[in-house]
C-alpha positions as CSV (number, residue, x, y, z in Angstrom):
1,X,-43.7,90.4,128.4
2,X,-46.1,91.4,131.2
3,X,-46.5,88.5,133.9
4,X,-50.5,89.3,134.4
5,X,-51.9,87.1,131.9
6,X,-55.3,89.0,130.4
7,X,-58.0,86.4,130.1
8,X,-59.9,86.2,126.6
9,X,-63.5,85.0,127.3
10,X,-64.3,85.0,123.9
11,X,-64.3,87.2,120.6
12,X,-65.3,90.8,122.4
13,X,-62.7,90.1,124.5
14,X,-60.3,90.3,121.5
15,X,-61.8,92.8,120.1
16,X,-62.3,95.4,123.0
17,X,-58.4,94.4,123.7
18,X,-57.5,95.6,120.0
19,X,-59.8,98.6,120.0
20,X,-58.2,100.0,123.1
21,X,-54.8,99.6,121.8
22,X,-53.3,103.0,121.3
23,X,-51.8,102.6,117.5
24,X,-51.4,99.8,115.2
25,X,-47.4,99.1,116.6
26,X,-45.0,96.1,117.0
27,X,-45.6,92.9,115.3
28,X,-49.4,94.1,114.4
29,X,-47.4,96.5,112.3
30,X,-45.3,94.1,111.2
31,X,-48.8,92.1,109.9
32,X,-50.6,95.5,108.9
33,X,-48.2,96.5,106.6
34,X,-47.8,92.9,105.3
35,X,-51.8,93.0,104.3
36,X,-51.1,96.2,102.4
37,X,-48.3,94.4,100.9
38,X,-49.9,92.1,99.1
39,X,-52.7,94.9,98.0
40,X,-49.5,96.4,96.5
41,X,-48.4,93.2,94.4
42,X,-52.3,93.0,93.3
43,X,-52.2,96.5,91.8
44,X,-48.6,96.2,90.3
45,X,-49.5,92.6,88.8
46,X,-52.5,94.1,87.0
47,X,-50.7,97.6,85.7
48,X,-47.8,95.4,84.6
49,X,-48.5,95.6,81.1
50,X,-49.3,99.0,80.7
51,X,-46.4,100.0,79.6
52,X,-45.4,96.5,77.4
53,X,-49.1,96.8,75.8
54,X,-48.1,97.8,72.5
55,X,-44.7,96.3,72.1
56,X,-46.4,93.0,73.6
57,X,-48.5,93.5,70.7
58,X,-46.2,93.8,67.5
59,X,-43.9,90.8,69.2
60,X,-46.8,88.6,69.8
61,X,-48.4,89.5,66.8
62,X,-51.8,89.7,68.6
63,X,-55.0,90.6,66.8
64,X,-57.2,93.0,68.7
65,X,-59.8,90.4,70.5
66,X,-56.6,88.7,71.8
67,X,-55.9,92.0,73.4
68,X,-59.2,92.8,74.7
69,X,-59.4,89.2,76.4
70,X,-55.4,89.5,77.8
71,X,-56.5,92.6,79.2
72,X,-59.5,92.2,80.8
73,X,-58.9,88.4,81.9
74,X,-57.3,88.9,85.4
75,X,-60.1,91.5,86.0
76,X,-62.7,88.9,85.2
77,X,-60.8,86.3,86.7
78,X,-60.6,88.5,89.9
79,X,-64.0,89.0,90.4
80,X,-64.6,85.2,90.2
81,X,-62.4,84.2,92.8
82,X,-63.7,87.6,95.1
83,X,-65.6,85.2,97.2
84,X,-63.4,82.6,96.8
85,X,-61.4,84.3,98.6
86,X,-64.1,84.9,101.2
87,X,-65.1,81.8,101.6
88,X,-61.4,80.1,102.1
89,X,-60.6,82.9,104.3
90,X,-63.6,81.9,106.7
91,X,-63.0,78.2,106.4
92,X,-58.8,78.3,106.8
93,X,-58.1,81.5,108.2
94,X,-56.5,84.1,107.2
95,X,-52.2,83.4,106.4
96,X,-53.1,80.6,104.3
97,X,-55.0,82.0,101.6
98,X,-53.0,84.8,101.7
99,X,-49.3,83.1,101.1
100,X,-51.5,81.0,98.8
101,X,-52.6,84.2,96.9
102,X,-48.6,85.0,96.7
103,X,-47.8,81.5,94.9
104,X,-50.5,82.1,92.6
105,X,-49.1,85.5,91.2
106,X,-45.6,84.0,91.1
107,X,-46.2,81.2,89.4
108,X,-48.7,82.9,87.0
109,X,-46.1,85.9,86.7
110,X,-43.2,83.5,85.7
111,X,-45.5,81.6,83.4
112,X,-46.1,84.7,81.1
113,X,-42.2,86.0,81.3
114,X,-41.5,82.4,79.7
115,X,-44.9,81.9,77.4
116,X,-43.5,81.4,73.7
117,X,-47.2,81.8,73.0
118,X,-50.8,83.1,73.6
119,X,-51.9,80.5,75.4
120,X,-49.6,80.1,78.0
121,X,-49.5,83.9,78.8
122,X,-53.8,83.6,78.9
123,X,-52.9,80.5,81.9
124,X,-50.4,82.8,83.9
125,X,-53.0,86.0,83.6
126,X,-55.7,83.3,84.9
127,X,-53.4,82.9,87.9
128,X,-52.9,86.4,88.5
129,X,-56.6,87.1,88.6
130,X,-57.4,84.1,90.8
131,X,-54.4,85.8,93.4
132,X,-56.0,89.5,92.8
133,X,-59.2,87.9,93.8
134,X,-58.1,86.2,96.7
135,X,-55.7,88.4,98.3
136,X,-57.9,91.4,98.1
137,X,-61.0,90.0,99.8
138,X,-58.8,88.1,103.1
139,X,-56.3,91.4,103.1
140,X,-59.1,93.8,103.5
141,X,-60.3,91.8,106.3
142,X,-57.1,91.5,108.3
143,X,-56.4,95.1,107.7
144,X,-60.0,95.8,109.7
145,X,-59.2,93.0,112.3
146,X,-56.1,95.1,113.3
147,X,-57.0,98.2,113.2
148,X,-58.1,99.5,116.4
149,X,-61.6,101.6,115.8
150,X,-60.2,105.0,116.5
151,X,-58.1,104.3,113.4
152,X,-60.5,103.2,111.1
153,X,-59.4,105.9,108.6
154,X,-56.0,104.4,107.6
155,X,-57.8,101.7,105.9
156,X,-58.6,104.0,103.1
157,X,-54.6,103.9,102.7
158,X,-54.8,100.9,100.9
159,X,-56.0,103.3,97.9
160,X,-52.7,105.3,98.1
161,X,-50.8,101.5,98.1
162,X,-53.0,101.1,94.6
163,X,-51.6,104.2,93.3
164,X,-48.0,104.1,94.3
165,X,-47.5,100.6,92.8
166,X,-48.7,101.6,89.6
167,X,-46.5,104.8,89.0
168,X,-43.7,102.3,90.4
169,X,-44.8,100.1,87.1
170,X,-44.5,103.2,84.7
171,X,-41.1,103.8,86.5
172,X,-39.8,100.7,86.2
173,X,-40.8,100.6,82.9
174,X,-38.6,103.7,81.6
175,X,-35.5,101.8,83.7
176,X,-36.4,99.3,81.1
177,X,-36.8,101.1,78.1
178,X,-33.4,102.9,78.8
179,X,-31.9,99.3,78.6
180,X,-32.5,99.3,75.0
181,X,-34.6,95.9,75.4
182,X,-36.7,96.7,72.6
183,X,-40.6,94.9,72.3
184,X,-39.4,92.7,75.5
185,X,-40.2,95.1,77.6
186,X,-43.0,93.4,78.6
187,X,-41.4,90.7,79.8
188,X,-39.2,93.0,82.1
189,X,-42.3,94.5,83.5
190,X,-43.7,91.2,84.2
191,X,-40.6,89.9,85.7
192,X,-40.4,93.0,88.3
193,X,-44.0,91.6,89.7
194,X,-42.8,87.9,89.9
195,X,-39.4,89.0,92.0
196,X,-41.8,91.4,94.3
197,X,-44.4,88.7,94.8
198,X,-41.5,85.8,95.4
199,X,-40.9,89.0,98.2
200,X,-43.9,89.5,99.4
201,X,-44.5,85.6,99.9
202,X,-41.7,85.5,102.1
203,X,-42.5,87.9,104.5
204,X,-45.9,86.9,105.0
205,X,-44.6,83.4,105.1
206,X,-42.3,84.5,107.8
207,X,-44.0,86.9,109.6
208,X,-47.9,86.7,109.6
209,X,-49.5,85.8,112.4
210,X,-53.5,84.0,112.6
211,X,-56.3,86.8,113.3
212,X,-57.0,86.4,117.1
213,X,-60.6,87.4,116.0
214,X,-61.3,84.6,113.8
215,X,-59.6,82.2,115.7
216,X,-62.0,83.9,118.4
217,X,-65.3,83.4,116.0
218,X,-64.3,79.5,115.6
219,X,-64.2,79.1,119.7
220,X,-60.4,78.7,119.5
221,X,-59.7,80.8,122.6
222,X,-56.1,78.7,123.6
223,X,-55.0,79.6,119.5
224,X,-56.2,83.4,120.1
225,X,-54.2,84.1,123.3
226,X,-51.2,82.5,121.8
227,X,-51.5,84.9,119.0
228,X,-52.1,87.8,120.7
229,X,-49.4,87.2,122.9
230,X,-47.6,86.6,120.0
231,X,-48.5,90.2,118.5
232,X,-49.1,92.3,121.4
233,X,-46.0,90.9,123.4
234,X,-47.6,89.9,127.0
235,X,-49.8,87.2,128.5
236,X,-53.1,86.1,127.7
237,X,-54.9,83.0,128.8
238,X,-58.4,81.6,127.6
């Protein structure tokens, strides 16, 4: 660490300290790829039952209203909790709600592996929108916050993320059907998102650090230098 301390005045201090950084490297990697991370669990969450649909149906004996509403839920469910998600991320920052996000799609992911009935596998698809929701509104922001402008084009890679998580799904699923597991597939497929959530929850418990912008926007100068120190590696006073 450098020993000149860099003085942040306030949140264009931040910013104009972040624009002129020349890549998104170190620990703001570290929180970068972290972001896209979870953008990853939301897409492989909702493409987990792709595959399972139809044996899902025939073990669950599920009439075809029950399917339209298991399979649009979490999308609905998502959209709800958008600016939910918005909203907590403004008033608690941005790890919270996002290791938050993670225990929702966990728990709602091991609820519908273990449902012995409709119901219970409607409450964990709940909780897998409500995480969807969340996790996509605060992990768009912190992707922006650390990306310096000249990179503003890598953002878009959250689209590839979206894409390679639900090929993984269809992968994963013919692992699972070469296991001979019969209409349980489903659960399999389910289960794979609960172990890669319980994952991704650690690592962003772990490793995430506070956006020195918002803690900027609240006036919490001290909080932002000690982040940024924390992510850039070298001194900063307020």
């Amino acid at each position: 660490m450098q020993n000149s301390a860099i003085t942040l005045r306030g949140i264009d201090d931040v910013i104009a300290f972040i624009d002129s950084s020349p890549g998104i490297r170190g620990r703001a990697g570290v929180v970068w790829w972290l972001a896209l991370g979870g953008l990853f669990l939301d897409a492989f969450s909702n493409s987990s039952l792709s595959a399972g649909l139809g044996p899902m149906t025939r073990d669950l004996q599920l009439a075809p209203a029950q399917v339209a509403l298991l399979t649009s839920l979490a999308a609905w469910v998502a959209i709800a909790f958008n600016p939910i998600g918005g909203w907590m991320a403004d008033r608690w920052g941005r790890v919270r709600p996002l290791v938050l996000a993670k225990l929702l799609a966990v728990v709602g992911a091991v609820l519908v592996v273990l449902a012995s009935d409709y119901a219970l596998i409607l409450v964990g698809r709940f909780l897998v929108g409500a995480a969807y929701g969340i996790d996509f509104a605060i992990a768009m922001a912190v992707l922006a916050e650390f990306t310096p402008a000249k990179f503003k084009s890598r953002l878009n890679t959250w689209q590839g993320m979206w894409y390679v998580a639900v090929c993984s799904n269809l992968l994963l699923a013919l692992l699972f059907h070469s296991w001979d597991v019969g209409d349980a597939i489903w659960r399999y497929s389910v289960a794979a998102t609960a172990v890669v959530g319980l994952a991704i929850l650690v690592l962003q418990y772990l490793f995430l650090v506070e956006s020195p912008i918002w803690l900027a926007r609240r006036e919490r100068l001290d909080a932002a230098a000690q982040a940024m120190a924390r992510i850039y590696g070298r001194a900063f006073s307020a």
